[in-house]
Structure formats: structure tokens, C-alpha cells
N, C-alpha and C positions, 0 to 999 in steps of 0.2 A: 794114378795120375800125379804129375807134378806141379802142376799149376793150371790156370784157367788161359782159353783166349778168347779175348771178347773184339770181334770183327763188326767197326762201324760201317757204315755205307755213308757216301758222300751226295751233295745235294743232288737230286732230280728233279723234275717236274711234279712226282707223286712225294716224295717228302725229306725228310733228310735235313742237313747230315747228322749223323752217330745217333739216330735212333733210338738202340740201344737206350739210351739216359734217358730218355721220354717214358721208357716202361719200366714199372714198378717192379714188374715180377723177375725182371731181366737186373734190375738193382737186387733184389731180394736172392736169386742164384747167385749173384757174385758172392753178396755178405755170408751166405751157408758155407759157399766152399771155400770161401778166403779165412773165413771164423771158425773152422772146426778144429774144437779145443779137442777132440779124439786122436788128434795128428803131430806127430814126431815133431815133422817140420810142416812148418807154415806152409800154404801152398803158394806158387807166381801168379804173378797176371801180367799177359804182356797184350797189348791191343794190338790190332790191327788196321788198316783201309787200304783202298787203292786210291791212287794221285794220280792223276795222268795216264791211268794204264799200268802203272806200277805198285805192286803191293809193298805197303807202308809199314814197319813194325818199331814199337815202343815196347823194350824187353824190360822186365823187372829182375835185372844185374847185367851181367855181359854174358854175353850167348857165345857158346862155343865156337860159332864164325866168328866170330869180331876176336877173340885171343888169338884163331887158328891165322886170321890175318892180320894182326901184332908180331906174331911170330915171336911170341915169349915175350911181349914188352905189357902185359897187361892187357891191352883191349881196349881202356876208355875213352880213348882218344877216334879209335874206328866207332865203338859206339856213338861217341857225342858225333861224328860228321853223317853218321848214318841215321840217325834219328832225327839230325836237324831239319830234314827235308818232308817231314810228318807233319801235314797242314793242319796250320793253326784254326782254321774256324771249325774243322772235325772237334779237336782238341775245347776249344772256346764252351761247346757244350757241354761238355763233362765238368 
């Protein structure tokens, strides 16, 4: 594997949002696989949710869509407009 992804849920009725950061053991999985000193390279984490019906992604670098739709100019300009729409109070929890 290359990286981890860790997919919050957004508020409901029963609880939320990004859950996730509320459990300990779901902190504890990240730090093992983001901290294993047995490994070459470091591994990703990019999160996830869905907003509106649309699934939401925070990549840890640029993700091969966002250079493929650069088209050779780098990617971090797709990245940043495409990540700016990743709601804040998901994020506010973490």
C-alpha cells in the first residue's frame, strides 16, 4: 500500500461529523501506518467525505488527476481549487 485513507462522515442525526477523530483506535491505525519506520518511503494520507452528495478529497501531494488536468503545468493550482470545496467544520474536528 501507499498511503492510508481515512473517510469522515458528515453531521447526521446519530452523530458526526468526521468521527473518525473521536476514536482513539482509529487515531492509533493512523499513527502505526503513517510511523512505520520498517518502510522506504513514508506512507499518504489523504481524507475523505462527501458534501452535498459529492465525495470530497484532501490528497497528501497532487494526485495524478490534478497534473493529468494541468496538463504538464504542475497540478497545484487544480489541487488548491479542488480541495477548497472540502467542508470546513468536517475538517474543524480534526
Amino acid at each position: 500500500a501507499k498511503g492510508v485513507l481515512l473517510i469522515l462522515d458528515a453531521s447526521t442525526p446519530f452523530g458526526g461529523p468526521a468521527t473518525p477523530f473521536t476514536r482513539i483506535w482509529c487515531a492509533f491505525e493512523e499513527h502505526v501506518a503513517l510511523t512505520d519506520d520498517g518502510r522506504k518511503v513514508p506512507m499518504l494520507l489523504d481524507i475523505a467525505t462527501c458534501h452535498r452528495g459529492v465525495a470530497q478529497v484532501l490528497t497528501d501531494g497532487i494526485c495524478e488527476a490534478d497534473e493529468k488536468e494541468a496538463d504538464g503545468e504542475g497540478g497545484l493550482d487544480i489541487k488548491s481549487e479542488r480541495e477548497a470545496s472540502f467542508p470546513e467544520n468536517v475538517l474543524a474536528k480534526g
